[in-house]
C-alpha positions as CSV (number, residue, x, y, z in Angstrom):
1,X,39.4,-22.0,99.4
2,X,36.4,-19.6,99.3
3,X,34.9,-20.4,102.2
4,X,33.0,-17.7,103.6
5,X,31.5,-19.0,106.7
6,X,33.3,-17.9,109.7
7,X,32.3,-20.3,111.9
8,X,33.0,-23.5,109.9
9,X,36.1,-24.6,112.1
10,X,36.5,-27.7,110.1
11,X,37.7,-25.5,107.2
12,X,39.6,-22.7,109.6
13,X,41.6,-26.0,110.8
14,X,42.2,-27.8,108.1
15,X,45.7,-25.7,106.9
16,X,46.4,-26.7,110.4
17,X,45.4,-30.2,109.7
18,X,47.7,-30.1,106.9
19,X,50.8,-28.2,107.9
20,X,51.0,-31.0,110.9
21,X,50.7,-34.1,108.2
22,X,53.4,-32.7,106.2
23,X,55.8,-32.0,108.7
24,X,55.4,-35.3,110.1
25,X,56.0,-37.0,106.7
26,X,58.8,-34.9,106.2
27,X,60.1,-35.6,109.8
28,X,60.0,-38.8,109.4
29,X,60.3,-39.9,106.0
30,X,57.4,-41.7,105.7
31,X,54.4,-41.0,102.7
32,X,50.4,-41.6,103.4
33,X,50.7,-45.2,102.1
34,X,52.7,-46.1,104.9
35,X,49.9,-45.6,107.7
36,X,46.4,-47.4,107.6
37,X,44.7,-44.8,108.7
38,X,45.0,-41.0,108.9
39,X,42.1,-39.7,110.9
40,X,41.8,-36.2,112.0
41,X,39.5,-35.2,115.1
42,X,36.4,-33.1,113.7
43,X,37.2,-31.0,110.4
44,X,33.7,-31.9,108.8
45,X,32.7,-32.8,105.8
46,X,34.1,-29.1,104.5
47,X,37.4,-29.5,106.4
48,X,38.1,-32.8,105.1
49,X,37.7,-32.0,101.7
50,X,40.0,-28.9,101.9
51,X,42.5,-31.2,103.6
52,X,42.0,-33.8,100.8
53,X,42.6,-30.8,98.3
54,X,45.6,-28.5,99.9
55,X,47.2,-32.6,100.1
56,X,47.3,-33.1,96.7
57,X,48.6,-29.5,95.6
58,X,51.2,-30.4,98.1
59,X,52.1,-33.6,96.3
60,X,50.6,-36.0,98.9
61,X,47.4,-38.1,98.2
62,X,45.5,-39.1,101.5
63,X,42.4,-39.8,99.7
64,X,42.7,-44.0,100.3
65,X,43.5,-44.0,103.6
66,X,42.5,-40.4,105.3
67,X,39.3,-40.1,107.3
68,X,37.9,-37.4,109.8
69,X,36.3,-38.3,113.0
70,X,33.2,-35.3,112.6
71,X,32.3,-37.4,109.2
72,X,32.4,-41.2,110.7
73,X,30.5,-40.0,113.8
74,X,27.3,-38.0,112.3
75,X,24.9,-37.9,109.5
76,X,25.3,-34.4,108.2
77,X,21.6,-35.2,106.8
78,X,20.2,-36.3,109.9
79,X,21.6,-34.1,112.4
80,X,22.5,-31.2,113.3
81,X,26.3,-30.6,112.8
82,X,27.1,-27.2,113.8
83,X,28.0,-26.8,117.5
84,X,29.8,-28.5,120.3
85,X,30.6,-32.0,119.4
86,X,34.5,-31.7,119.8
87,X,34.1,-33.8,122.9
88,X,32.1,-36.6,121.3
89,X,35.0,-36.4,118.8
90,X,37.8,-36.2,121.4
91,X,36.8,-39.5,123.0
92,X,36.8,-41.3,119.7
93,X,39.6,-40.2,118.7
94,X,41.3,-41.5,122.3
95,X,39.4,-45.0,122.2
96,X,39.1,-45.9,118.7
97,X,41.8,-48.3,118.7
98,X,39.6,-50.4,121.4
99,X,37.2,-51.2,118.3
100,X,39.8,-52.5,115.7
């Protein structure tokens, strides 16, 4: 992965991220296409991209339909994304489905 930053959780989380998506598709027999949406709470832009990547070596593409919380939320250029924003995250992740 190369990442050398040791305090980019998004990309410490997302083999985590990953290992939890494939056992649930295994689990239950369903593949990305089944779901509308796969959203994960706050890897970041790094973390989602790793995701997206250790996916498709795994045989799964999640690209249409995968999303990440941390990325919908905040403007990497406009604000500062480093530190504590799990709760922000946490909520959305609980409520979203009052918005659809």
């Amino acid at each position: 992965m190369g990442i050398k930053d040791a305090n980019n959780m998004g990309a410490a989380m997302a083999p985590a991220a990953l290992d939890t998506l494939l056992t649930h598709f295994k689990d239950t027999g369903r593949s990305p296409s089944y779901y509308d949406a796969i959203i994960t709470g706050d890897l970041g832009h790094v973390g989602k991209e790793i995701l997206i990547e250790m996916a498709e070596t795994k045989g799964y593409n999640i690209k249409s339909n995968y999303n990440d919380c941390g990325v919908l939320i905040f403007d990497k250029e406009k604000q500062d994304t480093h530190s504590g924003r799990k709760w922000l995250c946490l909520l959305w992740n609980r409520f979203f489905w009052l918005f659809i």
